[in-house]
Backbone as CSV, one residue per row, in Angstrom:
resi,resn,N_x,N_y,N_z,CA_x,CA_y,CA_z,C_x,C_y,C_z
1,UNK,30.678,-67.822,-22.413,29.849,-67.938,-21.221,29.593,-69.407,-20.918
2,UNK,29.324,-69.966,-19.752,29.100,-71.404,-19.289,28.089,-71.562,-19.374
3,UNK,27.547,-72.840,-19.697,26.001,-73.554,-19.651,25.308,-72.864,-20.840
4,UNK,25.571,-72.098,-21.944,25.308,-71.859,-22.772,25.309,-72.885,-24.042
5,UNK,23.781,-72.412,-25.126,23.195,-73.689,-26.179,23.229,-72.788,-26.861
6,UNK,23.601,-73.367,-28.550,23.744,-72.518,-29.695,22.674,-73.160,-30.158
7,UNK,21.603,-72.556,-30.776,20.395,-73.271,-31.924,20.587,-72.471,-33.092
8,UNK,20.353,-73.155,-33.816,20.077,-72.139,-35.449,18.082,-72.480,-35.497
9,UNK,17.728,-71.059,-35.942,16.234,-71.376,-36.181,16.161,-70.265,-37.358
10,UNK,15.561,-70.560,-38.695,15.702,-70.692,-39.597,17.004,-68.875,-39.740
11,UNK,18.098,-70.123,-39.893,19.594,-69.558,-39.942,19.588,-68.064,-38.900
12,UNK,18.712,-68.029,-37.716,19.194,-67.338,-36.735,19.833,-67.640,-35.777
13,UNK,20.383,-67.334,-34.822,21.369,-68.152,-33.920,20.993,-67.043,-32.626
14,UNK,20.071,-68.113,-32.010,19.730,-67.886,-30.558,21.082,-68.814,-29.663
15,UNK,21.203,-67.790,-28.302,22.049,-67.866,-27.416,21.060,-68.586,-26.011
16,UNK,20.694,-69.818,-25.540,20.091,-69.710,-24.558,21.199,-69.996,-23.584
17,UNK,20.625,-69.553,-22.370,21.666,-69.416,-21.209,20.601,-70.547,-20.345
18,UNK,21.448,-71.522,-19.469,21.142,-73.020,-19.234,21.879,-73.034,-17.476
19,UNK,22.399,-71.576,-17.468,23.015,-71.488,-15.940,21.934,-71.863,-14.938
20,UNK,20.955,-70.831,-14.854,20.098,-70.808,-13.414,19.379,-72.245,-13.821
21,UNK,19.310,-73.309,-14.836,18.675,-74.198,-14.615,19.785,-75.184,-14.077
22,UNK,20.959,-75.446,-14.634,22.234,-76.431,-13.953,22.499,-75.791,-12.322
23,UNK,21.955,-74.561,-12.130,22.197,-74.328,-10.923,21.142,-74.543,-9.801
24,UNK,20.424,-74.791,-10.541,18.777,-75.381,-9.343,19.094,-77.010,-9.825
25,UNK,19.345,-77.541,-10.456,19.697,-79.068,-10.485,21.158,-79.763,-9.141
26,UNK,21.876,-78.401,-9.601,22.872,-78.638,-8.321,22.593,-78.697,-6.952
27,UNK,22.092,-77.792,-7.046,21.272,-77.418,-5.591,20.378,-78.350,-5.062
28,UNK,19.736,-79.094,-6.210,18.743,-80.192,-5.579,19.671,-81.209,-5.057
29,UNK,20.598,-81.383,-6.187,21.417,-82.732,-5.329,22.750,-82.864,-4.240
30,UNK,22.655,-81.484,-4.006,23.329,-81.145,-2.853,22.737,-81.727,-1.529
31,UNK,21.220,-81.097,-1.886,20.077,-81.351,-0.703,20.427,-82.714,-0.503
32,UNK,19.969,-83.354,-1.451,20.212,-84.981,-1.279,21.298,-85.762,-0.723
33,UNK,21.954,-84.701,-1.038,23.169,-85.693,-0.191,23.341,-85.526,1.305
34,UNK,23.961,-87.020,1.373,24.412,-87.716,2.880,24.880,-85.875,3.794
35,UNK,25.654,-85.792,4.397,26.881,-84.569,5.393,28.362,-85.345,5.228
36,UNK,28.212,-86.815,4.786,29.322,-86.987,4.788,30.077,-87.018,3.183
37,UNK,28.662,-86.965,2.060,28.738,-87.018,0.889,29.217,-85.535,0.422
38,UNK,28.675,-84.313,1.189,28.795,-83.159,1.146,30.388,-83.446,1.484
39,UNK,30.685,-83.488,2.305,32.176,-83.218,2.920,33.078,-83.737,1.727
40,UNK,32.657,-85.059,1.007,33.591,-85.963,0.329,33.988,-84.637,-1.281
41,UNK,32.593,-84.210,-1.472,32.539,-83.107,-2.549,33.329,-82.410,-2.206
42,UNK,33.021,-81.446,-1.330,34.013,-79.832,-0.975,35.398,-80.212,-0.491
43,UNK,36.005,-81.518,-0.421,37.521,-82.224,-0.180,38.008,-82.226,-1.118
44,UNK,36.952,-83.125,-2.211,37.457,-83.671,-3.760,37.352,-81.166,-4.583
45,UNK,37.140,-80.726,-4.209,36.466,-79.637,-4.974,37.812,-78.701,-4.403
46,UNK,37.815,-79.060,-3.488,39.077,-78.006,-2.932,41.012,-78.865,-3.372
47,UNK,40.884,-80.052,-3.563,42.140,-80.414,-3.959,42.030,-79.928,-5.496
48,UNK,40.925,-80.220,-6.157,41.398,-80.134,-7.677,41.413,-78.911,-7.855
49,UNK,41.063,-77.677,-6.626,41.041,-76.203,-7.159,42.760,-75.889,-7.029
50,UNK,43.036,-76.777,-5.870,44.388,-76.602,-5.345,45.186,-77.202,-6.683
51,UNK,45.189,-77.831,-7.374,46.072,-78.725,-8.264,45.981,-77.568,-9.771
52,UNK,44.892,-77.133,-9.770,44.670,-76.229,-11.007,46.038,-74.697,-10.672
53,UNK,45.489,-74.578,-9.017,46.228,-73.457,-8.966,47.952,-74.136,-9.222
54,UNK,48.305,-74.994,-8.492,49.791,-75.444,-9.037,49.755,-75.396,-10.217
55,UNK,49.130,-75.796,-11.569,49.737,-76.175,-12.523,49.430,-74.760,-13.057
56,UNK,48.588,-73.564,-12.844,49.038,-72.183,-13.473,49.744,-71.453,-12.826
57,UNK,50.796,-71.829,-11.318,51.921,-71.265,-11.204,53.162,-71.738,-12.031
58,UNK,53.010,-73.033,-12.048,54.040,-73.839,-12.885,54.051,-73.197,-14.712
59,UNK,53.028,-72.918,-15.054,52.841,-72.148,-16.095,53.387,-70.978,-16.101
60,UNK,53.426,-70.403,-15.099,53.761,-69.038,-14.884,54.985,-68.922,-14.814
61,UNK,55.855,-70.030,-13.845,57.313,-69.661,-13.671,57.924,-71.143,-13.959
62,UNK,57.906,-71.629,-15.045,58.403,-73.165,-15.382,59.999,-73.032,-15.289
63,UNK,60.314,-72.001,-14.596,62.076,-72.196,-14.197,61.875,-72.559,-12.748
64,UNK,60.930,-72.861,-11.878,60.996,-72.553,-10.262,61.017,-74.760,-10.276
65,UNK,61.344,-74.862,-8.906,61.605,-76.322,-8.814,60.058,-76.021,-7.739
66,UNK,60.153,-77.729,-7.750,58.517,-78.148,-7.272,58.847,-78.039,-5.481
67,UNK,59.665,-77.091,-4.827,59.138,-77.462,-3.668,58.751,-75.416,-3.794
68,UNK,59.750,-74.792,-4.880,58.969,-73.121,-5.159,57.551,-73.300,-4.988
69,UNK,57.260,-74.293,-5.963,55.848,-73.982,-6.263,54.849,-74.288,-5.440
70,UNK,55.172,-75.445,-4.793,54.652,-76.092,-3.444,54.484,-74.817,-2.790
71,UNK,55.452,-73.925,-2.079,55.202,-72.471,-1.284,54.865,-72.114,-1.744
72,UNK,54.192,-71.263,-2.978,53.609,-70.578,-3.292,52.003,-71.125,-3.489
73,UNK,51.705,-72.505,-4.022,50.522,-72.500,-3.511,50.137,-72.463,-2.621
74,UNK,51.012,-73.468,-1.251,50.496,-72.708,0.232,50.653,-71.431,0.544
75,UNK,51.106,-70.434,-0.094,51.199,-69.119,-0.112,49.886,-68.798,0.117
76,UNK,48.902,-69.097,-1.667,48.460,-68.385,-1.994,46.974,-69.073,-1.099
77,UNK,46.652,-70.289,-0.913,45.665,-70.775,0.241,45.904,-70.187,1.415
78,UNK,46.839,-69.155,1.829,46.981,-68.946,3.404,46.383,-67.818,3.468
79,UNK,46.323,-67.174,2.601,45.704,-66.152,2.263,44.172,-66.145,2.168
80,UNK,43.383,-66.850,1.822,42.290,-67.847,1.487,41.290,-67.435,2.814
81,UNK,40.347,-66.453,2.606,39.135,-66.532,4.034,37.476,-66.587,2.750
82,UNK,36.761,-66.268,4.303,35.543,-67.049,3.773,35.306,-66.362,2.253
């Protein structure tokens, strides 16, 4: 699980979950930001989602040449609604 803390207290092992607090910290500094700081995020957030998806098609079919894979990630973004 994400945002998760392991403690030992005397040799028990509590699980705290740290999500809904990293997720109200996000949220604050979303607020804070510029519209153009926002934009620079969800640009930078959407290429590296795009680059992740290439490199687990390339995983997937490491016989295909890079303009395969190129179509298929624009494949799979065309597909892509809200």
């Amino acid at each position: 699980m994400p945002w998760l803390e392991l403690s030992t207290i005397r040799d028990t092992l509590i699980c705290v979950d740290h999500a809904s607090e990293a997720r109200e910290a996000q949220i604050s500094r979303f607020r804070q930001m510029t519209p153009g700081e926002r934009w620079s995020a969800a640009r930078d957030l959407y290429w590296s989602v795009r680059r992740l998806k290439e490199a687990f098609i390339r995983q997937q079919h490491p016989d295909w040449s890079n303009d395969q894979v190129a179509a298929a990630v624009r494949e799979a973004f065309s597909r892509v609604r809200d």
